[in-house]
C-alpha positions in Angstrom: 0.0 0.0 0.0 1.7 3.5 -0.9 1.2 6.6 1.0 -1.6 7.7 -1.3 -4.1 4.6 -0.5 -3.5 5.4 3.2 -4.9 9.3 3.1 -8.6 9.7 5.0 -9.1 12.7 3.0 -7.4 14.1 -0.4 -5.1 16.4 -0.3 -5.0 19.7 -2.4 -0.8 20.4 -3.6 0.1 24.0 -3.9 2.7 26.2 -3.0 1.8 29.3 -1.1 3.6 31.1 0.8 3.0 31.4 4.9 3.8 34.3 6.5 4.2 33.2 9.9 4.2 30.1 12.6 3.4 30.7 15.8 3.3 34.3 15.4 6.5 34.5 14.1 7.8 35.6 11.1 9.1 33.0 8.9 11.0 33.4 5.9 10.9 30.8 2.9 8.3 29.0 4.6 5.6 27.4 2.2 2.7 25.3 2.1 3.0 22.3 0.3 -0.6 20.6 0.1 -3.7 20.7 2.2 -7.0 18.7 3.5 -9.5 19.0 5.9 -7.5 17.2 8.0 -4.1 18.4 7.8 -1.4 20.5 5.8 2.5 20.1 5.2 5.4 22.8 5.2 8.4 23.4 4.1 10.3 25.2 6.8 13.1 26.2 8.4 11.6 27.3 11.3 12.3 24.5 14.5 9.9 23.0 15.8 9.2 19.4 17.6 6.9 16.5 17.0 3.8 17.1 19.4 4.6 20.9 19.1 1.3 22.7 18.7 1.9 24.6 15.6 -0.5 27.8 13.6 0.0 29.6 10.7 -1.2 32.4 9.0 -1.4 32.8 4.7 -3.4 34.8 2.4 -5.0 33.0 -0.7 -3.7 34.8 -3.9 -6.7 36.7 -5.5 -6.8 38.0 -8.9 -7.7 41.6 -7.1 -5.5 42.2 -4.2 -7.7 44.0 -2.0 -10.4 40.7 -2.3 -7.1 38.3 -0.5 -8.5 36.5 2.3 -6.5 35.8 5.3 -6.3 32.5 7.1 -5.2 30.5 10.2 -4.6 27.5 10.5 -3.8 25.2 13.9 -2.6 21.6 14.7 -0.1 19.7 16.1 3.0 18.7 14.1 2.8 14.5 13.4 5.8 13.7 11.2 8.9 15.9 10.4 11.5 15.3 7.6 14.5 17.1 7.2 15.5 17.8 3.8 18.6 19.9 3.5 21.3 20.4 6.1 22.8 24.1 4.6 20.6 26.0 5.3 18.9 23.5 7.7 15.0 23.0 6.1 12.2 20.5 7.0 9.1 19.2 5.9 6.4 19.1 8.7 2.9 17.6 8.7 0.5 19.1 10.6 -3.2 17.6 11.5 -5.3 20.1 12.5 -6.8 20.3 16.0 -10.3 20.2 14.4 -11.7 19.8 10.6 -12.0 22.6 8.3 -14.6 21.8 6.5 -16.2 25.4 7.1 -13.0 26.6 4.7 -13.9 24.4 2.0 -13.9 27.4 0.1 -10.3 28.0 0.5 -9.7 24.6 -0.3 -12.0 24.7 -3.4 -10.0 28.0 -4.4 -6.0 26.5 -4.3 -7.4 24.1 -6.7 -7.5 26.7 -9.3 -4.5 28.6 -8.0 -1.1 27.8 -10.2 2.0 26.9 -8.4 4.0 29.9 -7.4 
């Protein structure tokens, strides 16, 4: 069985930029793909398994001033480190409750092209 017959919900892929994690600024920090369930990064902002982690990104809009903002919050499940110079990770996140009320957003990174 591959990683792809083991998902409980699909996964939207994307790369969107997050502006922060845990209220912190974080630089060259992206958003890989999406559920209802859960989200991974790309990071190099440290952080443990178990850690409680939110973040905040704006979904691109055609019209800037129609951007929504978004939060997101879970706890981090799995980390992968990726490159040791600079030091980067990729962390999955499951969210500390479904987001089905942001299906919308969901629905909308669907028809957003990769940055």
């Amino acid at each position: 069985m591959n990683a792809l017959d083991r998902r409980r919900e699909e996964r939207v892929r994307c790369k969107l930029k997050v502006e922060e994690v845990n209220r912190r600024s974080c630089p060259g920090t992206y958003l890989l793909d999406i559920s209802s369930l859960g989200a991974q990064l790309e990071t190099r902002y440290p952080i443990a398994i178990g850690d409680s982690a939110e973040f905040g990104l704006s979904l691109p809009s055609v019209r800037p001033k129609e951007n929504e903002a978004y939060r997101f919050a879970g706890r981090v499940a799995w980390i992968k480190r990726i490159d040791l110079a600079p030091m980067r990770y990729r962390i999955g996140l499951s969210f500390f409750t479904q987001i089905n009320a942001w299906k919308k957003f969901l629905a909308g990174l669907r028809y957003q092209p990769s940055q």
